[in-house]
C-alpha positions as CSV (number, residue, x, y, z in Angstrom):
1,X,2.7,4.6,10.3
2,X,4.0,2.1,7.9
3,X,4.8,-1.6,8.1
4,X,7.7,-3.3,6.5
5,X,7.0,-6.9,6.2
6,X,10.0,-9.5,5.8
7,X,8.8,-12.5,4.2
8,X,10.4,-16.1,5.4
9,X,10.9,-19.0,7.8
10,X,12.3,-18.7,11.2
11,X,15.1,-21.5,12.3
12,X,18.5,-21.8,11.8
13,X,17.9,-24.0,9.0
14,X,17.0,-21.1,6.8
15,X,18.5,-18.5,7.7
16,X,20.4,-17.6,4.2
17,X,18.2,-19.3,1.7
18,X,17.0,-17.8,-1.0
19,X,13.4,-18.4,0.4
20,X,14.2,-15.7,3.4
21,X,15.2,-12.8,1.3
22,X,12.2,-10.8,3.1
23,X,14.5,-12.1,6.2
24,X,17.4,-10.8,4.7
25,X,16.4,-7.4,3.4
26,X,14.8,-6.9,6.7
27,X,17.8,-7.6,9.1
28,X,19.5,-5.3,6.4
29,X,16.9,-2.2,7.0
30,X,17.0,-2.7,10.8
31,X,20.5,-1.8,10.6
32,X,20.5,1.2,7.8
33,X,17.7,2.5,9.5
34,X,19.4,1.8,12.9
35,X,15.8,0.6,14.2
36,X,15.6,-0.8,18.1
37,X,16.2,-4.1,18.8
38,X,13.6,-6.7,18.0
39,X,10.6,-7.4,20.5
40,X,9.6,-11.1,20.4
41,X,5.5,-11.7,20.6
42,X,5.5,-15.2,19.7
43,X,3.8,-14.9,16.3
44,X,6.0,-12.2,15.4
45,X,8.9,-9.9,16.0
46,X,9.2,-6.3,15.5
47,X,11.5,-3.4,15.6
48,X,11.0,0.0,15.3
49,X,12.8,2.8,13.5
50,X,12.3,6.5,12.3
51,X,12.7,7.0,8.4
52,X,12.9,11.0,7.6
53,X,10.2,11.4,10.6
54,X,7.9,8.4,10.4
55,X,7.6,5.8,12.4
56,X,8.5,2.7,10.7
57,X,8.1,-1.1,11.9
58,X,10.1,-3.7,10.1
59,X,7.8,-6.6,11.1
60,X,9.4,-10.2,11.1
61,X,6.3,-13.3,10.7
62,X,7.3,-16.0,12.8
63,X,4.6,-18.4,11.6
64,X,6.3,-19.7,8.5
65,X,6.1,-18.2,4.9
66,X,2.8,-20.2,4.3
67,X,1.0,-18.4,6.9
68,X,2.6,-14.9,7.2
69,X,-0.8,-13.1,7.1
70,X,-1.5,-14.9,10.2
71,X,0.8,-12.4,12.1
72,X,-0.6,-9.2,10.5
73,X,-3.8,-10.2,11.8
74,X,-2.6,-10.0,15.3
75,X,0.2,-7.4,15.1
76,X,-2.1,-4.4,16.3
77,X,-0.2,-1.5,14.2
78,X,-1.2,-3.1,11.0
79,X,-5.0,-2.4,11.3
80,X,-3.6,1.4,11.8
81,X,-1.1,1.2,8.5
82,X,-4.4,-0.2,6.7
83,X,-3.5,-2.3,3.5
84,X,-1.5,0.2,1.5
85,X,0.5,1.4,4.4
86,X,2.4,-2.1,3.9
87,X,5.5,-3.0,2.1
88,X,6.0,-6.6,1.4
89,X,9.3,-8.4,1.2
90,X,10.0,-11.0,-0.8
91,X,11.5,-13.9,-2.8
92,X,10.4,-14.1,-6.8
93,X,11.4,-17.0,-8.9
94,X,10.6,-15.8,-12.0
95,X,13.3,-12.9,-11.7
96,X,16.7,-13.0,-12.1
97,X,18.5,-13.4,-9.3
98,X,19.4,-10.1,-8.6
99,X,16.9,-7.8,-9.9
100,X,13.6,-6.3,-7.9
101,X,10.7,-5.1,-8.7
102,X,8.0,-2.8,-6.6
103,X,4.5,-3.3,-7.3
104,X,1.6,-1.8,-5.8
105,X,-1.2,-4.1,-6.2
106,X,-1.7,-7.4,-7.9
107,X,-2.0,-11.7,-6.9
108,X,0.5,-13.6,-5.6
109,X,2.2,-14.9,-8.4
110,X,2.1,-18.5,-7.3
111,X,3.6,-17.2,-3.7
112,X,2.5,-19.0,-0.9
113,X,3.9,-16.6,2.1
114,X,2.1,-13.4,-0.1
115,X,-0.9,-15.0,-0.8
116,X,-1.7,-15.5,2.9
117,X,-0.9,-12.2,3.4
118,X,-3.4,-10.8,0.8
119,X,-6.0,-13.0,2.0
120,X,-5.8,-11.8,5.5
121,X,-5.3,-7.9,4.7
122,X,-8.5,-9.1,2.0
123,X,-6.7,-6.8,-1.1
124,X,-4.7,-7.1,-3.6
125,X,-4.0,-3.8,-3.3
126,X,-1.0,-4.0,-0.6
127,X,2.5,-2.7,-2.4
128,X,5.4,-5.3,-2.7
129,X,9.3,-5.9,-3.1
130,X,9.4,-8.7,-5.1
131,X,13.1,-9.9,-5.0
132,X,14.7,-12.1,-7.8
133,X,15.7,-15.9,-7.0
134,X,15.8,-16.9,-10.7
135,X,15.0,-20.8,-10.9
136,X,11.2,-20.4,-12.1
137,X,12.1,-22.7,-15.0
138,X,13.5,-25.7,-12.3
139,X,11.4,-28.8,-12.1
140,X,12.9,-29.0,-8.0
141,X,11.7,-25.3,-7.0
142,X,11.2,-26.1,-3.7
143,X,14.4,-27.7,-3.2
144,X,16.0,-24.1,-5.0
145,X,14.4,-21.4,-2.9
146,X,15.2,-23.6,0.1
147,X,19.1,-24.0,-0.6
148,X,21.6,-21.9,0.3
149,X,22.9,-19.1,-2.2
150,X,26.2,-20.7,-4.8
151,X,29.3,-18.9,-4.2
152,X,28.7,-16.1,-7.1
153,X,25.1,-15.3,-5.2
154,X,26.8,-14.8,-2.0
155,X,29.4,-12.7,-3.5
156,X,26.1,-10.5,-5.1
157,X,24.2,-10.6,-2.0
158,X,25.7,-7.8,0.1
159,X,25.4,-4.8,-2.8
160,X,22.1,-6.4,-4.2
161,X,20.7,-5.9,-0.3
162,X,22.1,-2.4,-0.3
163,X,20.4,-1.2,-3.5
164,X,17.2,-2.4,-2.3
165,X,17.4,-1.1,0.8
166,X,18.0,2.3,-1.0
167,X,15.1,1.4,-2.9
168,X,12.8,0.8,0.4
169,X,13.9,4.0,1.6
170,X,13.2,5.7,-1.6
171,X,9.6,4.0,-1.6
172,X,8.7,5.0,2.3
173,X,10.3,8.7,1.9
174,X,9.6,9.5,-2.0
175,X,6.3,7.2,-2.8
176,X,5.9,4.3,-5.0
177,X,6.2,5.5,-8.0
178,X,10.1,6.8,-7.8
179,X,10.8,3.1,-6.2
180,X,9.2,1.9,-9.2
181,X,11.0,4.1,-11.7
182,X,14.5,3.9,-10.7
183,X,14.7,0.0,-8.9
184,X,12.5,-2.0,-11.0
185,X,14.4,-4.1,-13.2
């Protein structure tokens, strides 16, 4: 059992901001991994998909990114993953737009949405997509990761979401560490 957790905001108001590239990636898995449609359970949605013979759920927070971890709390199948069995989705300002990077274990880096999620899973040890935003030098970072992607983003966003879904399935099938070796960067 593993968990795939997308990382963002519900609403149309977000819906492609740089702030819901957990969002994004996962809408972009449910289809490569042509999971079942999404169930609705108020404080989150799930679908379900097999990856090379495991059962995979691509878990969707609806609580807001400040309180993701709520929804692991009370999604039953992530007591069974256990904290490693996770896979995190998410924005990072302080990469380039663009890049990602897989990490196993470590703090939040100033992220609100992962920091709930590591308090309520109580480790740092929970593996992570962090996925590049740039704009960690911008006085008005709030008001970057909640616009909408410029015209050369949006022409990036459809490859960049393909690679890392390559790279998710390489870290559920392969492990970590290939993930790490050939998509960080």
């Amino acid at each position: 059992m593993r968990v795939v957790v997308g990382l963002g905001n519900p609403g149309r108001r977000y819906t492609r901001t740089r702030h819901n590239m957990g969002f994004l990636l996962l809408d972009h898995l449910a289809r490569r991994f042509r999971a079942k449609r999404e169930e609705d359970h108020g404080s989150y949605r799930v679908a379900w998909a097999d990856v090379s013979g495991e059962r995979v759920a691509l878990l969707r927070p609806l609580t807001f990114m400040n309180l993701s971890g709520d929804a692991l709390v009370v999604f039953p199948e992530s007591r069974e993953a256990g904290p490693e069995g996770h896979l995190i989705l998410l924005d990072d300002v302080w990469l380039p737009f663009g890049t990602m990077r897989f990490r196993t274990q470590g703090g939040a880096g100033g992220h609100h949405g992962l920091l709930s999620v590591l308090e309520r899973l109580g480790t740092e040890s929970v593996p992570r997509l962090r996925l590049g935003i740039g704009g960690g030098d911008l006085e008005e970072l709030h008001e970057h990761v909640l616009a909408g992607f410029n015209p050369e983003e949006e022409a990036a966003l459809d490859p960049w979401l393909t690679r890392a879904g390559e790279g998710v399935r390489t870290f559920l099938v392969e492990g970590a560490d290939a993930a790490m070796s050939r998509y960080n960067g």
